[in-house]
py3Dmol code that shows the C-alpha trace and the ligand (Angstrom):
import py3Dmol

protein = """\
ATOM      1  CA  UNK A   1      59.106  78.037  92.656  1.00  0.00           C
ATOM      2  CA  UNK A   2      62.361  76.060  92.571  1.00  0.00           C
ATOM      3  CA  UNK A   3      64.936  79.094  93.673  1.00  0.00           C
ATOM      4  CA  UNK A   4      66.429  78.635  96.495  1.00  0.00           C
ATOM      5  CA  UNK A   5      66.595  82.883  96.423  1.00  0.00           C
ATOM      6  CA  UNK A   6      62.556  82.641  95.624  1.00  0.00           C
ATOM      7  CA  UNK A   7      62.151  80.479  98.747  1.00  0.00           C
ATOM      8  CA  UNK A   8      63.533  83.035 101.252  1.00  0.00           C
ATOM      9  CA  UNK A   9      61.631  85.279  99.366  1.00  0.00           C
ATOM     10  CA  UNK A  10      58.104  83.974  99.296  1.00  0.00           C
ATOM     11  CA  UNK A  11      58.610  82.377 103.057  1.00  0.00           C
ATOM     12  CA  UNK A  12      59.656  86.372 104.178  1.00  0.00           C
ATOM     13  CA  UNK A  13      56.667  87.931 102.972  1.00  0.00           C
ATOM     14  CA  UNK A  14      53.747  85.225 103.757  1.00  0.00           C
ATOM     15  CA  UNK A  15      55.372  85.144 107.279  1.00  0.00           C
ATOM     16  CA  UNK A  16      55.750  89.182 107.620  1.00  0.00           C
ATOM     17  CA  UNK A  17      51.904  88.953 106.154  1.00  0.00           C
ATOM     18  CA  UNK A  18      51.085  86.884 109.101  1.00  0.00           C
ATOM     19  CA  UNK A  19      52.632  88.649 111.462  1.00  0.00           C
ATOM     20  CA  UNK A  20      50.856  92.322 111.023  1.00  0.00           C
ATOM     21  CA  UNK A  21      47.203  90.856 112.180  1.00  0.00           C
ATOM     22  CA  UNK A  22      48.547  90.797 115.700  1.00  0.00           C
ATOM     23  CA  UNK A  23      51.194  89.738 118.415  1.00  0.00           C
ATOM     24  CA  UNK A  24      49.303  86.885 119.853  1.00  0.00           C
ATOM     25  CA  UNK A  25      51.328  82.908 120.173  1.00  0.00           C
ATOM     26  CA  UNK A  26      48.377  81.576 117.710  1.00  0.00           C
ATOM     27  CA  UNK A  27      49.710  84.322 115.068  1.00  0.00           C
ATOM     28  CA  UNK A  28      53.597  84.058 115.603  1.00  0.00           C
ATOM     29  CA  UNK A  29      52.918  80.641 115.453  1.00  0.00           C
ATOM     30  CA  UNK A  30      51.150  80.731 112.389  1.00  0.00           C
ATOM     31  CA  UNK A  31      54.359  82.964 110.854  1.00  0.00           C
ATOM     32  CA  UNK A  32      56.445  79.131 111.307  1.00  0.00           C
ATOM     33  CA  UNK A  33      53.495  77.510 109.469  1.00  0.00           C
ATOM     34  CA  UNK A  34      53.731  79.928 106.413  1.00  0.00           C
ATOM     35  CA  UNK A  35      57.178  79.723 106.003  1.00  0.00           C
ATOM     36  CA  UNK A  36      56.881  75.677 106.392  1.00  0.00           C
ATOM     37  CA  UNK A  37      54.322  75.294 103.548  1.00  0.00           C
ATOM     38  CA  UNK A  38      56.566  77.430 101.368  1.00  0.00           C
ATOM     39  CA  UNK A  39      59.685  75.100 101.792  1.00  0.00           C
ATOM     40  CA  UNK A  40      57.125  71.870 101.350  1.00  0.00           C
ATOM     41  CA  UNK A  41      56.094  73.446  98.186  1.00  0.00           C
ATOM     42  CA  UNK A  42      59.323  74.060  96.990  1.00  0.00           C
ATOM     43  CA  UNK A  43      60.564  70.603  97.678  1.00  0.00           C
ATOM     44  CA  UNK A  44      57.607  68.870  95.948  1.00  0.00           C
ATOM     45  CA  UNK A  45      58.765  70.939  93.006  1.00  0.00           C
ATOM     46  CA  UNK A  46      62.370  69.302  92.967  1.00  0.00           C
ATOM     47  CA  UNK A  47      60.928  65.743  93.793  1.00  0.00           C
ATOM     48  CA  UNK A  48      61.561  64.424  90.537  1.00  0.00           C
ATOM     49  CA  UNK A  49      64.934  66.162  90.100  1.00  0.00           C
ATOM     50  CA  UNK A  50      66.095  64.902  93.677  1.00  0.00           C
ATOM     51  CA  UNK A  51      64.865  60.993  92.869  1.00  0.00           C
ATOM     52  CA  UNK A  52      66.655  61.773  89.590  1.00  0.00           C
ATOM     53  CA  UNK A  53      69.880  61.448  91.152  1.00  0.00           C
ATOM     54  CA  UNK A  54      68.909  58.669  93.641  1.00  0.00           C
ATOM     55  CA  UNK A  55      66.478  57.554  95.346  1.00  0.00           C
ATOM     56  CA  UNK A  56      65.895  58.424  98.506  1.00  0.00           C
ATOM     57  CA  UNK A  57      65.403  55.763 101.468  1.00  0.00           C
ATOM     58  CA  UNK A  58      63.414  58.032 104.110  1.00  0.00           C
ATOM     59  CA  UNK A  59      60.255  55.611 104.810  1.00  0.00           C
ATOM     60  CA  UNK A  60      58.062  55.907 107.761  1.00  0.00           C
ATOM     61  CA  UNK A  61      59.318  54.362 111.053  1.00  0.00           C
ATOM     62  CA  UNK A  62      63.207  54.616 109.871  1.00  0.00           C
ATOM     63  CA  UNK A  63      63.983  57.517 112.506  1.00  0.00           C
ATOM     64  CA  UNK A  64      68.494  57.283 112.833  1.00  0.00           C
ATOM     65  CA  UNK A  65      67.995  60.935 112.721  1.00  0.00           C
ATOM     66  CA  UNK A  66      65.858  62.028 115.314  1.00  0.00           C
ATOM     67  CA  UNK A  67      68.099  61.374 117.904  1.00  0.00           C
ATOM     68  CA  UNK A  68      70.118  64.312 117.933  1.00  0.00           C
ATOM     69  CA  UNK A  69      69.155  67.959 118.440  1.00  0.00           C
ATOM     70  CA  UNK A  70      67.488  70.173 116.073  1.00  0.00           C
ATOM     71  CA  UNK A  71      68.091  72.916 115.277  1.00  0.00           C
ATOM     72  CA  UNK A  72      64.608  75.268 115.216  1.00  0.00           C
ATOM     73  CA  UNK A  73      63.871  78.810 115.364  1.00  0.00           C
ATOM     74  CA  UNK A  74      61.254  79.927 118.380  1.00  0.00           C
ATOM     75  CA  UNK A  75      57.908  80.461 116.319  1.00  0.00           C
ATOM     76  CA  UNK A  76      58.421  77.128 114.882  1.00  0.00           C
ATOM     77  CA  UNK A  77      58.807  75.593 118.339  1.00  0.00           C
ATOM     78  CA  UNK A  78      55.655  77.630 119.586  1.00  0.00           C
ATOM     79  CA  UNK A  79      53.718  76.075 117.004  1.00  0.00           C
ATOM     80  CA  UNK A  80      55.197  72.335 118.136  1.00  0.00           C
ATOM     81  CA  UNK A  81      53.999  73.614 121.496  1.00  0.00           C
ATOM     82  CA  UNK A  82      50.374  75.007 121.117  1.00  0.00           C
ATOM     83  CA  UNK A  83      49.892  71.577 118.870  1.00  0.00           C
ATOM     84  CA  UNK A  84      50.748  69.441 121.544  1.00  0.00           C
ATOM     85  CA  UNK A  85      49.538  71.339 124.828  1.00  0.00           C
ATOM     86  CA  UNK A  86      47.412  69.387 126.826  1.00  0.00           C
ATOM     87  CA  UNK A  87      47.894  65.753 124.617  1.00  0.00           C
ATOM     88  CA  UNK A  88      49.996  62.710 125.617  1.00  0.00           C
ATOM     89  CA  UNK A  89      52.649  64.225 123.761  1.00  0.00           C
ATOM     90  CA  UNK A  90      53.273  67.366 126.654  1.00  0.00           C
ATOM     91  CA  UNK A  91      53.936  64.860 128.780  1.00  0.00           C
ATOM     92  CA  UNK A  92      56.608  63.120 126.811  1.00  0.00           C
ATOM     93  CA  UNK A  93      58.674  66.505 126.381  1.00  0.00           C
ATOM     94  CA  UNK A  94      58.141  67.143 129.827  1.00  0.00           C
ATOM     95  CA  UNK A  95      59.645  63.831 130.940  1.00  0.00           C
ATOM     96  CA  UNK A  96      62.522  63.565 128.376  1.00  0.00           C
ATOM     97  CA  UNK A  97      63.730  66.682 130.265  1.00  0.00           C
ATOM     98  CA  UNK A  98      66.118  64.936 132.753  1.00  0.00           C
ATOM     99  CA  UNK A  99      67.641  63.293 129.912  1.00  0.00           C
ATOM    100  CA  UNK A 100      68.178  65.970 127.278  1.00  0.00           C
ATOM    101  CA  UNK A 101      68.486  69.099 129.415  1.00  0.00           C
ATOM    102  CA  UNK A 102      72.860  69.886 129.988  1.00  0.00           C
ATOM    103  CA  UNK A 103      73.822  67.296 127.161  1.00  0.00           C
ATOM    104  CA  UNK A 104      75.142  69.234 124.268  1.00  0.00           C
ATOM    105  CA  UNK A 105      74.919  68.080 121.016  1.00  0.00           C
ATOM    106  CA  UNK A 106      77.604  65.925 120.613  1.00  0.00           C
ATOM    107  CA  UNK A 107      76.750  64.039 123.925  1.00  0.00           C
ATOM    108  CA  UNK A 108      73.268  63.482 123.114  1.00  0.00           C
ATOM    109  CA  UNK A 109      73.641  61.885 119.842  1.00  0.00           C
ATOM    110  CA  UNK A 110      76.331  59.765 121.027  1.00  0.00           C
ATOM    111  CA  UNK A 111      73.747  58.590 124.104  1.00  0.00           C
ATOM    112  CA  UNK A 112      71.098  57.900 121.275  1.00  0.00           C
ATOM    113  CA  UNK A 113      68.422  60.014 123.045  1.00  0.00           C
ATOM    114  CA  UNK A 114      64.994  60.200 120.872  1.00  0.00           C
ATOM    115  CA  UNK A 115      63.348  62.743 120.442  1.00  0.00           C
ATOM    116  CA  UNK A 116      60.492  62.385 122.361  1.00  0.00           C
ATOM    117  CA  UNK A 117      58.161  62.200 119.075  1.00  0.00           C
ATOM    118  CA  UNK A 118      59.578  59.539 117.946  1.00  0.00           C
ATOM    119  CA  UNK A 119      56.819  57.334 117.912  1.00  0.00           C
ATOM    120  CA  UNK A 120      56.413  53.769 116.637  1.00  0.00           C
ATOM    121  CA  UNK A 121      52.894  53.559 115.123  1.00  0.00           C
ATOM    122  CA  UNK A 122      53.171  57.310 112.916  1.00  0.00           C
ATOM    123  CA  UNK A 123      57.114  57.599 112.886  1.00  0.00           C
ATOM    124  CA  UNK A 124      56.936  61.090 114.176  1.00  0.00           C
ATOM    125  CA  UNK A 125      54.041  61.815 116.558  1.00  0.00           C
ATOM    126  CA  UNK A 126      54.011  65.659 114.979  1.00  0.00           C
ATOM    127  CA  UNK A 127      54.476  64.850 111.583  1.00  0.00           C
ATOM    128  CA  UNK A 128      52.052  67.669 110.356  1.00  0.00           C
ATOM    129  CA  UNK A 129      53.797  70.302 112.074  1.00  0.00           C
ATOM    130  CA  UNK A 130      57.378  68.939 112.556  1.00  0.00           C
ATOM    131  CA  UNK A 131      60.338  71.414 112.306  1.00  0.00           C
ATOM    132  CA  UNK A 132      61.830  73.173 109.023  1.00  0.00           C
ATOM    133  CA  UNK A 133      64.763  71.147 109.771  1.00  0.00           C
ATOM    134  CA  UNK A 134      62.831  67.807 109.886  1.00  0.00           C
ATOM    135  CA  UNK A 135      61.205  68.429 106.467  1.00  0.00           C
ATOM    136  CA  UNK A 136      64.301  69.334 104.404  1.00  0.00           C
ATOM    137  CA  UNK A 137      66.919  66.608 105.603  1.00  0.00           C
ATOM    138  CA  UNK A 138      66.564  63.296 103.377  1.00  0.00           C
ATOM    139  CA  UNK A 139      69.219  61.038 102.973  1.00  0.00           C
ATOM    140  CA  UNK A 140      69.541  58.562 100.165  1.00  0.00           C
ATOM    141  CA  UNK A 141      71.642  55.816 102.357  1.00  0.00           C
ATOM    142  CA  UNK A 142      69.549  54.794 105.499  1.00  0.00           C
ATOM    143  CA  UNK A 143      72.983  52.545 105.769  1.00  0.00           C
ATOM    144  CA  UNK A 144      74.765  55.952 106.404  1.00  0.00           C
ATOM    145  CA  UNK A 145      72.442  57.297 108.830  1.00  0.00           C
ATOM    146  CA  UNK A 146      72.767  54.021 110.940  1.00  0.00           C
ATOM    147  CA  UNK A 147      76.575  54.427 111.226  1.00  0.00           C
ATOM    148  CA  UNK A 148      76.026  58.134 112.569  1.00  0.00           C
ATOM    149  CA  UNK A 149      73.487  56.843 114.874  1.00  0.00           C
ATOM    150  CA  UNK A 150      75.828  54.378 115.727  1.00  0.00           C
ATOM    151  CA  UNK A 151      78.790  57.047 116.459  1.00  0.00           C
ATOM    152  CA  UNK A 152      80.616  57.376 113.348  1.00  0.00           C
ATOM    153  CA  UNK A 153      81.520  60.728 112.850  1.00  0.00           C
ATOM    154  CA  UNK A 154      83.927  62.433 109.839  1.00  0.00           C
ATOM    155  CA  UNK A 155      82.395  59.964 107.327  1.00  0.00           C
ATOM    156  CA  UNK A 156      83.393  61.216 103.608  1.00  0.00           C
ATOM    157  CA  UNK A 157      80.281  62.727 101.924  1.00  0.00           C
ATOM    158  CA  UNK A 158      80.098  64.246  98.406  1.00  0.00           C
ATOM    159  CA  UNK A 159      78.210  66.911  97.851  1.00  0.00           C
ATOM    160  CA  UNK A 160      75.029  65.370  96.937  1.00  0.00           C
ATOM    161  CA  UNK A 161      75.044  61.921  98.313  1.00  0.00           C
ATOM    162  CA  UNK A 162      74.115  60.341 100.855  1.00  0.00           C
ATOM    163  CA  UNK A 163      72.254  63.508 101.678  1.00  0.00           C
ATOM    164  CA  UNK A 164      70.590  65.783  99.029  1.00  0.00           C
ATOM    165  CA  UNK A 165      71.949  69.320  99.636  1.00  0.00           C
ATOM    166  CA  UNK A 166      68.680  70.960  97.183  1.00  0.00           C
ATOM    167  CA  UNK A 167      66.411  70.340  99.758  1.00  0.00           C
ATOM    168  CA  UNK A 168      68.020  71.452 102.649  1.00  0.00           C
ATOM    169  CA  UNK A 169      69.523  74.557 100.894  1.00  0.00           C
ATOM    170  CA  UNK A 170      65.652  75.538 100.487  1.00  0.00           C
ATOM    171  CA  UNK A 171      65.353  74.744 104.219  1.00  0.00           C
ATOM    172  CA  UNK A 172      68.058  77.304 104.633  1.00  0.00           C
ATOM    173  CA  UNK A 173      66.419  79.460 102.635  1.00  0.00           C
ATOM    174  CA  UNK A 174      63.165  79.114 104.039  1.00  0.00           C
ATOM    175  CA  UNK A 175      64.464  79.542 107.439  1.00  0.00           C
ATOM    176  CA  UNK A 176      66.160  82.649 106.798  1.00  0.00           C
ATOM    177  CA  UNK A 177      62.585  84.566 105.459  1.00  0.00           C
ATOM    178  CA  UNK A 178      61.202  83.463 108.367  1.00  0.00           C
ATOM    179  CA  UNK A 179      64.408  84.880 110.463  1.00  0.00           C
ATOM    180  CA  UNK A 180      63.644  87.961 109.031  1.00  0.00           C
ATOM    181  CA  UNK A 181      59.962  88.476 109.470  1.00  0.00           C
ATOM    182  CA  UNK A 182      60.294  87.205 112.691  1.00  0.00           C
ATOM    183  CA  UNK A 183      63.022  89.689 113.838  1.00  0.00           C
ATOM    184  CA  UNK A 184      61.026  92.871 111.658  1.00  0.00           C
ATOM    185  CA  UNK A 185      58.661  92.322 114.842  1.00  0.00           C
ATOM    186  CA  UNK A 186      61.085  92.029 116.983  1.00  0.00           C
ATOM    187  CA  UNK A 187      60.871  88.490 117.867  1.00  0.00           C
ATOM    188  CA  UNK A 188      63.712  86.812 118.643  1.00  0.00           C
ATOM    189  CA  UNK A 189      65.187  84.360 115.738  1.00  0.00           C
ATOM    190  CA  UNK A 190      68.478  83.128 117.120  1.00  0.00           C
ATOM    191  CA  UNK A 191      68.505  79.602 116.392  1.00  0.00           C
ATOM    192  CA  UNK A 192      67.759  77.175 119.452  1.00  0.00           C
ATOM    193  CA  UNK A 193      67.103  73.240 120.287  1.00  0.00           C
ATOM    194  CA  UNK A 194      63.939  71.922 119.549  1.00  0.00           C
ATOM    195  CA  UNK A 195      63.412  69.685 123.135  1.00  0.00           C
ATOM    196  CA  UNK A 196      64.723  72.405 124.906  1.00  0.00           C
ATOM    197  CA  UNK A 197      62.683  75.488 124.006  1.00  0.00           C
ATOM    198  CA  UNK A 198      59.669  73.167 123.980  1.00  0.00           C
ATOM    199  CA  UNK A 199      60.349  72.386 127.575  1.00  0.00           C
ATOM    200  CA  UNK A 200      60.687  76.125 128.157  1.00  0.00           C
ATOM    201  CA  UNK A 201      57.319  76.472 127.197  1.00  0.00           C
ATOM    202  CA  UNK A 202      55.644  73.616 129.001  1.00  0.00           C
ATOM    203  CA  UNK A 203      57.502  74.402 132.085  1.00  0.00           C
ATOM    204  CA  UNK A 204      56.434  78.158 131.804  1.00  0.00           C
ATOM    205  CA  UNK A 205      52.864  79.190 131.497  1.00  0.00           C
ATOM    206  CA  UNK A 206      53.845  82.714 130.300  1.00  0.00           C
ATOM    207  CA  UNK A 207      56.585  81.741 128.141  1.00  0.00           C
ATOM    208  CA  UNK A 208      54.660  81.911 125.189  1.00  0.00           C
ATOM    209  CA  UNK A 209      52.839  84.926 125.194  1.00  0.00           C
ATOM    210  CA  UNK A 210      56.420  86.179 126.668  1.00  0.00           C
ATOM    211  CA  UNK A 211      57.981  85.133 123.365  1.00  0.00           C
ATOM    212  CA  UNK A 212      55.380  85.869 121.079  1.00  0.00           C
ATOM    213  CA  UNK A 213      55.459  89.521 123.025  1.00  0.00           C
ATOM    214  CA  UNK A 214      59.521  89.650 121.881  1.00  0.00           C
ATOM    215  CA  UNK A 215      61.062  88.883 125.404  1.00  0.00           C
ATOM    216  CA  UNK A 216      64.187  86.503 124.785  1.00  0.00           C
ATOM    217  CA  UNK A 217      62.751  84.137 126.885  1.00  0.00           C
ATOM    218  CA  UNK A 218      64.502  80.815 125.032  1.00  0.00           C
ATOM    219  CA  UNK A 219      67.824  82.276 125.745  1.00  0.00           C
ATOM    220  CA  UNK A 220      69.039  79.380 127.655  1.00  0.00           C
ATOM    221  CA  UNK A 221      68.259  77.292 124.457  1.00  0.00           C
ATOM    222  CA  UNK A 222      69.870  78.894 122.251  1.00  0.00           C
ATOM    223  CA  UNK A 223      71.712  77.320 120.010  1.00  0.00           C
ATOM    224  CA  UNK A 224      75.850  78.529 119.281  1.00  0.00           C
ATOM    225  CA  UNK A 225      76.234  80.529 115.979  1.00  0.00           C
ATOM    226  CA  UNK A 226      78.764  77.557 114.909  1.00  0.00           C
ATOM    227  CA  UNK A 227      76.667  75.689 114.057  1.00  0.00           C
ATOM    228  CA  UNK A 228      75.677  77.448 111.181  1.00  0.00           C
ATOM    229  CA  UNK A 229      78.512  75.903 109.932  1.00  0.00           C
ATOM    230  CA  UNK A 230      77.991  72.416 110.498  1.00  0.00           C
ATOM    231  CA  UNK A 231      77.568  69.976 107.687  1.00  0.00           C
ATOM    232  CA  UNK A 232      73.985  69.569 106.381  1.00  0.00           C
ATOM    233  CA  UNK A 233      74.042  65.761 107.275  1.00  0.00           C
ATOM    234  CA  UNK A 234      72.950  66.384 111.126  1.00  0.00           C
ATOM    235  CA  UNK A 235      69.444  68.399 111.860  1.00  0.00           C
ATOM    236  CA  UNK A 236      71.631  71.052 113.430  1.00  0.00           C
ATOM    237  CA  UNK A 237      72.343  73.564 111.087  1.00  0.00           C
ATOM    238  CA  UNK A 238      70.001  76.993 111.809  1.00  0.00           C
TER     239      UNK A 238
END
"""
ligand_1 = """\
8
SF4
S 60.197 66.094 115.230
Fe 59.694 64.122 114.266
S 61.062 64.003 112.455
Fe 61.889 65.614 113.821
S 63.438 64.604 115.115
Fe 61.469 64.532 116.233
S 60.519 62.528 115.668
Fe 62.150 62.980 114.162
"""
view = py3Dmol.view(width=600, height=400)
view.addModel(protein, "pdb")
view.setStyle({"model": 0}, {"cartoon": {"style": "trace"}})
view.addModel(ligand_1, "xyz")
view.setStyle({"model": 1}, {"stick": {}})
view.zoomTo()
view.show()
């Protein structure tokens, strides 16, 4: 499977599949974990094609990116969430709050805030279960990433370097099945920020079966439909 088309496709219908045994957080959860080893399928198929071009310099501990937003759809934060409930790593969303909470994009990647997986011994503290967004942005320039970390902003790209567009059009692509299943169910699937739906859900003790029950409860995290439009270089694009 190397379609982007076949992507949304096969990440639809093993996430609608998941989604008829039940309305619990465990099963929309498990929707976002379908869909995810669909797109890491699909970009293992395109490895060689993608190094074909150039190699890419994403290594373990080199984390420029992750301190920005992301852009993630609910189920996919519910799964961060039930992974992490009750470990060390609760209590890092929960305190990165009164940083990241009222900055909007922009802002926060200009005031270099981590994520708060960033972590220095594994790179990313939920590597196993990190976003859609976070598996299907590579760059091939860690140079590049550095200057946007360091502000730069409206940097010339062309279309496939420094960042690979293949993999995150079957992000896209994987994110939109899911979209779809998840909104069949009537589950919201507007786009919204990774730190700040999680913090939804470890501030709120009913927020998840709320969600997973199709209340809008990650309204407030939402994230604005432009950003659909943004470039694929930042994690932002839903
Ligand atoms: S979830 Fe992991 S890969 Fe994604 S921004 Fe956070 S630390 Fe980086």
């Amino acid at each position: 499977m190397k379609d982007a088309h076949a992507v949304l496709l096969a990440a639809r219908f093993r996430s609608e599949d998941a989604l008829t045994v039940g309305r619990t957080p465990e099963i929309t959860a498990s929707a976002a974990m379908a869909a995810h080893e669909i797109l890491d399928r699909a970009i293992a198929n395109i490895a060689t094609e993608i190094e074909e071009v150039g190699p890419v310099a994403c290594r373990k501990g080199c984390n420029w990116c992750c301190h920005q937003h992301v852009a993630v759809l609910g189920a996919e934060a519910l799964a961060i969430y039930l992974h992490i409930k009750g470990t060390p790593a609760e209590a890092r969303v929960r305190a990165s709050a009164p940083e990241i909470v009222g900055r909007d994009a922009r802002a926060r990647r200009l005031a270099k805030i981590p994520c708060p997986f960033v972590d220095g011994e594994t790179g990313c503290a939920i590597y196993a279960i990190r976003p859609n967004r976070c598996r299907s942005v590579y760059s091939r320039d860690s140079e590049y990433c550095f200057r946007r970390y360091e502000g730069a902003e409206n940097e010339p790209v062309a279309a496939d370097k420094p960042i690979p567009v293949e993999p995150v059009e079957r992000g896209d692509a994987a994110m939109a099945g899911l979209r779809i299943a998840l909104d069949g169910r009537g589950i919201p699937a507007e786009p919204v920020e990774l730190v700040h739906a999680l913090i939804i859900f470890v501030e709120n003790p009913d927020a998840a079966e709320a969600y997973a029950a199709g209340e809008d409860v990650l309204r407030s995290a939402r994230l604005p439909a432009v950003l659909d439009n943004l470039p694929a270089q930042t994690k932002l694009t839903g």
